[in-house]
C-alpha positions in Angstrom: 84.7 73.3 112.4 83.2 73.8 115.5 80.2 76.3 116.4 81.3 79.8 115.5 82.3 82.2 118.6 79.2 84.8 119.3 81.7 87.3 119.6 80.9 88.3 116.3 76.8 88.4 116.1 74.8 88.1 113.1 78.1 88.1 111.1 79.2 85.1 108.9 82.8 85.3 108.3 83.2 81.4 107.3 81.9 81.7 103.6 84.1 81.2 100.7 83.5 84.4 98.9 86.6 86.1 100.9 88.1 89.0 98.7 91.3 88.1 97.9 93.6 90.6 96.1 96.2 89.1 94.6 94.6 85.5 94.7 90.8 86.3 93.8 89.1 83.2 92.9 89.0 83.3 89.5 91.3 81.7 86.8 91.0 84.3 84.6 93.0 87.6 84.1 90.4 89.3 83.2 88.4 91.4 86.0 86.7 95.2 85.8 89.7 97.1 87.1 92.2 97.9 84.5 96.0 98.7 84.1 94.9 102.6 83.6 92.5 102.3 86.4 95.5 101.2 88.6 98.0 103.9 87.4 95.5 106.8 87.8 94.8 105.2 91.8 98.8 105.2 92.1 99.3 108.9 91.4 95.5 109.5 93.5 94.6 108.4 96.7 93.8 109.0 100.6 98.0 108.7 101.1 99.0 111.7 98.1 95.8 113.8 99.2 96.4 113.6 102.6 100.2 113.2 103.1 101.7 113.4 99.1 103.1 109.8 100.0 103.1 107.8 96.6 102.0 104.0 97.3 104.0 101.6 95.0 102.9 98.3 92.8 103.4 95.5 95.9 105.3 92.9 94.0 107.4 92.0 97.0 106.2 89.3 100.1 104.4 90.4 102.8 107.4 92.9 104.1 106.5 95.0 107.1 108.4 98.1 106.1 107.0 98.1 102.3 103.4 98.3 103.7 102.8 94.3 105.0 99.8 92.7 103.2 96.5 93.4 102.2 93.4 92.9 104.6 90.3 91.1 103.9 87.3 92.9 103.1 85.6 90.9 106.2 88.3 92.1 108.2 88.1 95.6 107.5 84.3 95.5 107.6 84.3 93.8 111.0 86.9 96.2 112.5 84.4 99.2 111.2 81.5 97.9 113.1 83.8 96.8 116.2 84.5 101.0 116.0 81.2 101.5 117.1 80.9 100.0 120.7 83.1 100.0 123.6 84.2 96.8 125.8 85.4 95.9 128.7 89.6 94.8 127.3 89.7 92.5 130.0 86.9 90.6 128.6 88.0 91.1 125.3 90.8 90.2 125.5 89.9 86.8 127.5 87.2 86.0 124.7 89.6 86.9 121.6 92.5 84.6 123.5 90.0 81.8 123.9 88.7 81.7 120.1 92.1 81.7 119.2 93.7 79.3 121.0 90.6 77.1 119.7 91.4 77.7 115.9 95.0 77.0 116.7 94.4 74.1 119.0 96.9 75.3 121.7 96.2 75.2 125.4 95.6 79.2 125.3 96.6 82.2 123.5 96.3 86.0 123.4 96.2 88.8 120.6 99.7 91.3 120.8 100.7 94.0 119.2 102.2 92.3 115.8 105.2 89.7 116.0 107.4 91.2 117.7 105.7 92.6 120.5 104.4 88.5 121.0 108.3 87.7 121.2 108.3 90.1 124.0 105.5 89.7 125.9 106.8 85.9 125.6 110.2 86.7 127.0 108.8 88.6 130.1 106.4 85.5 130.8 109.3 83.6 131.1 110.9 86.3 133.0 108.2 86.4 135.5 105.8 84.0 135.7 103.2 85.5 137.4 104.8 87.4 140.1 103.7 90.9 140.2 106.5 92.1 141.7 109.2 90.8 139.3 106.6 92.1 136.5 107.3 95.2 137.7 111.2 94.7 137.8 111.5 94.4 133.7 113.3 95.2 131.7 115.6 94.9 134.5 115.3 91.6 136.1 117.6 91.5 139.6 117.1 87.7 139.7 119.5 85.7 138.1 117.5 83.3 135.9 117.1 85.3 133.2 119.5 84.0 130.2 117.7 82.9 126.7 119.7 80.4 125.5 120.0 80.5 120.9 122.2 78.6 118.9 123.9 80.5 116.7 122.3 79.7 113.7 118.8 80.5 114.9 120.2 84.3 115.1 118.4 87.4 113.7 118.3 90.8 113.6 114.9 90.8 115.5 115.5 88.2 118.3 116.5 92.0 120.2 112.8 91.3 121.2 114.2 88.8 123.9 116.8 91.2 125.3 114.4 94.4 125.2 112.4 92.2 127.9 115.4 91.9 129.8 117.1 88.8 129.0 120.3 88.3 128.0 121.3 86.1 125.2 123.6 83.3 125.1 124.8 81.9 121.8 125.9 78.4 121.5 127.2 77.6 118.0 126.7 73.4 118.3 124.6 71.1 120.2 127.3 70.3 122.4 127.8 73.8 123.6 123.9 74.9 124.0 123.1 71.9 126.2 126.0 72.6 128.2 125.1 76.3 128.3 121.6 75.4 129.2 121.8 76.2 133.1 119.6 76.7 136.2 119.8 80.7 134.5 118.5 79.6 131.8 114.7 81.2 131.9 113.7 80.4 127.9 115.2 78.8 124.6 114.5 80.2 121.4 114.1 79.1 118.0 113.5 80.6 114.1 111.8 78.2 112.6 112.3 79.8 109.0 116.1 77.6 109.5 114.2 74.4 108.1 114.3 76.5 105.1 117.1 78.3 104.3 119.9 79.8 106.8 119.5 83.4 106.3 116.3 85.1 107.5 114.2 87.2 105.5 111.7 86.1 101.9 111.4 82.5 100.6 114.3 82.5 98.0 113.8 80.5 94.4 114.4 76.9 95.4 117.9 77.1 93.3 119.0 80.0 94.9 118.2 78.9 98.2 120.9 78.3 101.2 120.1 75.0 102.9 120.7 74.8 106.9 124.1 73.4 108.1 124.4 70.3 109.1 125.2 70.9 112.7 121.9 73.5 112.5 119.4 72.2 115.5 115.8 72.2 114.1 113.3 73.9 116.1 111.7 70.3 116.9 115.4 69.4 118.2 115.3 72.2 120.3 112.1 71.7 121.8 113.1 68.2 123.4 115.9 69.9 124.5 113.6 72.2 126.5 111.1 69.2 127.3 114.3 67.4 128.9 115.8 70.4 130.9 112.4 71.9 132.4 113.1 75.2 130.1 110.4 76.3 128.0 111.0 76.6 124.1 109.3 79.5 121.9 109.4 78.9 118.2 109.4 82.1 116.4 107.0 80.8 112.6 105.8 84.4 112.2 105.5 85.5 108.9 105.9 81.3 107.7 103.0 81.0 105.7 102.2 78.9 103.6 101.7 76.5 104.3 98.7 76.9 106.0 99.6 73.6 108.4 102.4 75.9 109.6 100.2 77.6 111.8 99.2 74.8 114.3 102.5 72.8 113.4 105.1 74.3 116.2 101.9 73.8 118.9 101.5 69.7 117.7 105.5 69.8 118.1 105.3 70.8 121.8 106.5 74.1 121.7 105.6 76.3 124.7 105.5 78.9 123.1 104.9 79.8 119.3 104.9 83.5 117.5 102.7 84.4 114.7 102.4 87.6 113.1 98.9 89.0 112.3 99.1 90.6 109.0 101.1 89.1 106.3 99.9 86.0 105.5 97.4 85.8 107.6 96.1 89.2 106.3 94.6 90.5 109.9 95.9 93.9 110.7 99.6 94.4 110.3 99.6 95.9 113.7 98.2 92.3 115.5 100.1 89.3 116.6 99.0 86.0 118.3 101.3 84.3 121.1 100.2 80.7 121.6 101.5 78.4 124.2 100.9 77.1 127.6 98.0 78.1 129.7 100.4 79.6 133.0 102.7 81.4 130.2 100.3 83.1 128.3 98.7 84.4 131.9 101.9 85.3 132.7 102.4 87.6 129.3 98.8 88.9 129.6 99.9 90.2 133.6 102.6 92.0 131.2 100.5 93.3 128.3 98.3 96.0 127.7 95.6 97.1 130.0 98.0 96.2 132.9 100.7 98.6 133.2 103.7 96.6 132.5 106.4 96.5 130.1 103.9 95.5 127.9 101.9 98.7 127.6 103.0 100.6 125.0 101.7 97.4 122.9 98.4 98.1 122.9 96.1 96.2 120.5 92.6 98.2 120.1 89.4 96.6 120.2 88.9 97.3 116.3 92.1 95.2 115.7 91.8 92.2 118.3 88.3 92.0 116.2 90.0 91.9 112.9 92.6 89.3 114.1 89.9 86.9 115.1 87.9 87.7 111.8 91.2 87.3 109.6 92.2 83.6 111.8 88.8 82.6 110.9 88.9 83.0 107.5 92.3 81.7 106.7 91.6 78.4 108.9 88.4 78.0 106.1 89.8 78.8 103.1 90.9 77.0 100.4 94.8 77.3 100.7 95.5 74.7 97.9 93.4 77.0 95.0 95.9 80.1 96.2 98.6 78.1 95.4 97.0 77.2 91.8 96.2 80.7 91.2 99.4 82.2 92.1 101.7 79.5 89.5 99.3 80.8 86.9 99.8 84.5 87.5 103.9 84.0 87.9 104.2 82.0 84.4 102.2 84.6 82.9 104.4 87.0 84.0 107.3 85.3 83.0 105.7 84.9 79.8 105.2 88.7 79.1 108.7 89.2 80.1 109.9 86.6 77.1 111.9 88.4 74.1 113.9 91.3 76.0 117.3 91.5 75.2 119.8 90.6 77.6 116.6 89.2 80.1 115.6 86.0 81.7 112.7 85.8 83.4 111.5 82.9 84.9 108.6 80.4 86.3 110.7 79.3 89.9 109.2 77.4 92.7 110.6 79.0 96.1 111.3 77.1 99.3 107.5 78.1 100.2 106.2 76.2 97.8 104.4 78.5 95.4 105.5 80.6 92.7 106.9 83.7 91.5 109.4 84.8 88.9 113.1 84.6 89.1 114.3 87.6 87.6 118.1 88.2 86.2 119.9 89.9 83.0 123.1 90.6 81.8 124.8 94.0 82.8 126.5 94.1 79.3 122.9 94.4 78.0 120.9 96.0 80.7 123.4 98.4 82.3 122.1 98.6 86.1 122.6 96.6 89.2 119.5 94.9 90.6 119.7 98.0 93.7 119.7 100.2 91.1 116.8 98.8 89.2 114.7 99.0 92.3 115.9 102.4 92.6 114.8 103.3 89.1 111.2 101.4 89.2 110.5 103.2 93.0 111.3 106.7 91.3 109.0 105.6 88.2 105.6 106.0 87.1 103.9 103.9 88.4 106.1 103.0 91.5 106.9 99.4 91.9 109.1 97.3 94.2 110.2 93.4 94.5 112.2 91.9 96.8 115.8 89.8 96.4 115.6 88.9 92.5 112.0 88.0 92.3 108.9 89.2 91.3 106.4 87.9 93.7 102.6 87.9 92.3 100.5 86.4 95.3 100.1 90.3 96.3 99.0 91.7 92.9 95.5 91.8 92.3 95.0 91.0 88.2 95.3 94.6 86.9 98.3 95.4 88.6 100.0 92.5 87.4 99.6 93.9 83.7 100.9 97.1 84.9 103.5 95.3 86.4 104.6 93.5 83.3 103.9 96.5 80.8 106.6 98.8 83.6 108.9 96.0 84.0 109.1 95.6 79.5 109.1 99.2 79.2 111.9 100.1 81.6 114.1 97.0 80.2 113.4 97.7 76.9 114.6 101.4 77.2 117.7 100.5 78.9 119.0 97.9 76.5 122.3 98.9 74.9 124.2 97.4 72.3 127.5 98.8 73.0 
């Protein structure tokens, strides 16, 4: 590792003592918090004081809209002490882009306002380069190269982020059709490269439930030749594809112009930071169209406490010990599994998922347990505890070790009550 940025003082955030939640270094299931300790935290705490909001066990991924993931302690400290100055952003902003772009080994990079806002922010670059004037135009570019080129299968719900910087998309199902669609309009390709996994976008799935790409589905490498060949730069959209860790400076080594990565999740930086990665004249370009500069970009401001955390959060997860996660994790889901053995009408079990770690596959039979799997989720979020999972799997790496108990112990007692033998 090379010499630690100054940025950050005194502080040593390299150690391997980081806090971990759900995957605390320890092989134990034993630890000082307990199951009642959780359940009396559940039903007290700043979010029922302060707003009567009632937090829920997180044994889902790292989903944005069921709260993301879990900061490191060195994260939060360092945003509380980065509270208590004030910078220049500019500067800031340079300094966080160059430390990043370091860990990541990319030509240059900047800090955004989460995922999406770096697909933006990556669109307009490619919009504008770094004409002022045309920055000015979005979202309504008058010129006419201004077309981001997807094949179909690369598709989802959030690529909007392309056409709310003022592109238009233009779908080509085959290879054959996007390279004849790629023309002198064509300002940007783009890629999800979640499609090496599975073809629908969202959690890793159990490996046997999993839905393998087509074979006519480009690969996100594929597409970045493409782009090399034509002139047309290629962003690769990995954000939330961790682990692996070697995901993170994978899409960069592969020649991608561009790459996305969310800031929470796996990471675990704020859920409100982002990192775009890429060429040196694109990532100026974005930064002319990003927040302090009033562009399209400035309603995605990304304060001085966060940018702080993101660096801390990069840090950290470059250093740590991915491979003892991954131990630690298969431990806690056959466990799990374990508890869950001996309930009528239930299987529960140990699954690998296209990720490569574990969790538990969960299924039963209606005729037993009389509820859908919606409205099993509907019953545990209305519970006692709350708790939520996502898709048919119980997902552990979020559970620190005495929720997991209270996860098992409301999963048994809710199945147990609902078996029938009718």
């Amino acid at each position: 590792m090379k010499q630690r940025n100054k940025l950050f003082g005194r502080r040593q955030f390299l150690g391997t003592t980081l806090a971990l939640g759900a995957s605390a270094h320890a092989s134990s299931l034993t630890t000082e918090e307990t199951p009642d300790s959780v359940s009396r935290a559940l039903s007290d705490n700043i979010y029922t004081r302060a707003l009567g909001v009632r937090p829920h066990l997180g044994a889902h991924e790292h989903i944005s809209r069921l709260g993301g993931s879990r900061m490191t302690e060195e994260t939060m400290e360092a945003m509380a002490e980065a509270n208590r100055y004030f910078v220049d952003m500019h500067e800031l902003n340079d300094a966080a882009g160059r430390r990043v772009a370091e860990l990541l080994g990319a030509p240059a990079a900047m800090v955004t306002a989460g995922g999406f806002s770096a697909m933006i922010l990556g669109a307009a670059a490619c919009l504008t380069g770094t004409d002022v004037e045309k920055c000015d135009a979005l979202p309504h570019p008058t010129w006419s190269k201004r077309e981001c080129l997807v094949q179909t299968r690369h598709r989802f719900g959030y690529d909007r982020a392309y056409r709310a910087a003022g592109m238009t998309i233009v779908e080509a199902a085959t290879e054959e059709a996007l390279v004849e669609k790629l023309t002198d309009n064509t300002a940007m390709i783009a890629a999800l490269a979640a499609v090496e996994e599975q073809r629908v976008f969202g959690p890793p799935k159990p490996k046997k439930r999993a839905l393998r790409p087509e074979d006519d589905t480009l690969m996100p490498a594929e597409l970045i030749a493409i782009g090399k060949k034509a002139g047309v730069p290629v962003l690769v959209d990995m954000a939330s594809d961790l682990p692996p860790a070697s995901n993170l400076t994978r899409w960069i080594r592969a020649g991608a112009d561009l790459v996305v990565v969310s800031g929470g999740k796996g990471l675990r930086g704020p859920q409100s930071s982002g990192i775009l990665a890429g060429r040196k004249d694109l990532i100026e370009a974005a930064r002319l169209n990003a927040s302090p500069n009033g562009n399209i970009g400035r309603g995605m401001k990304v304060g001085k406490e966060e940018i702080v955390g993101l660096v801390v959060a990069l840090e950290a997860y470059v250093a740590h010990d991915h491979a003892r996660d991954i131990e630690i994790w298969a431990e806690r889901a056959r466990w799990l599994a374990n508890e869950l053995q001996g309930i009528p009408g239930v299987t529960a079990e140990y699954a690998v998922n296209t990720k490569g770690y574990a969790d538990v596959d969960l299924s039963w039979d209606e005729a037993v347990i009389p509820l859908t799997h919606a409205e099993l989720r509907e019953r545990l979020m209305a519970g006692e505890p709350r708790m939520t999972y996502d898709g048919t799997t119980v997902r552990v790496r979020q559970l620190r070790t005495a929720e997991l108990r209270v996860v098992a112990r409301t999963l048994r007692e809710l199945f147990e009550s609902l078996v029938t033998t009718a």
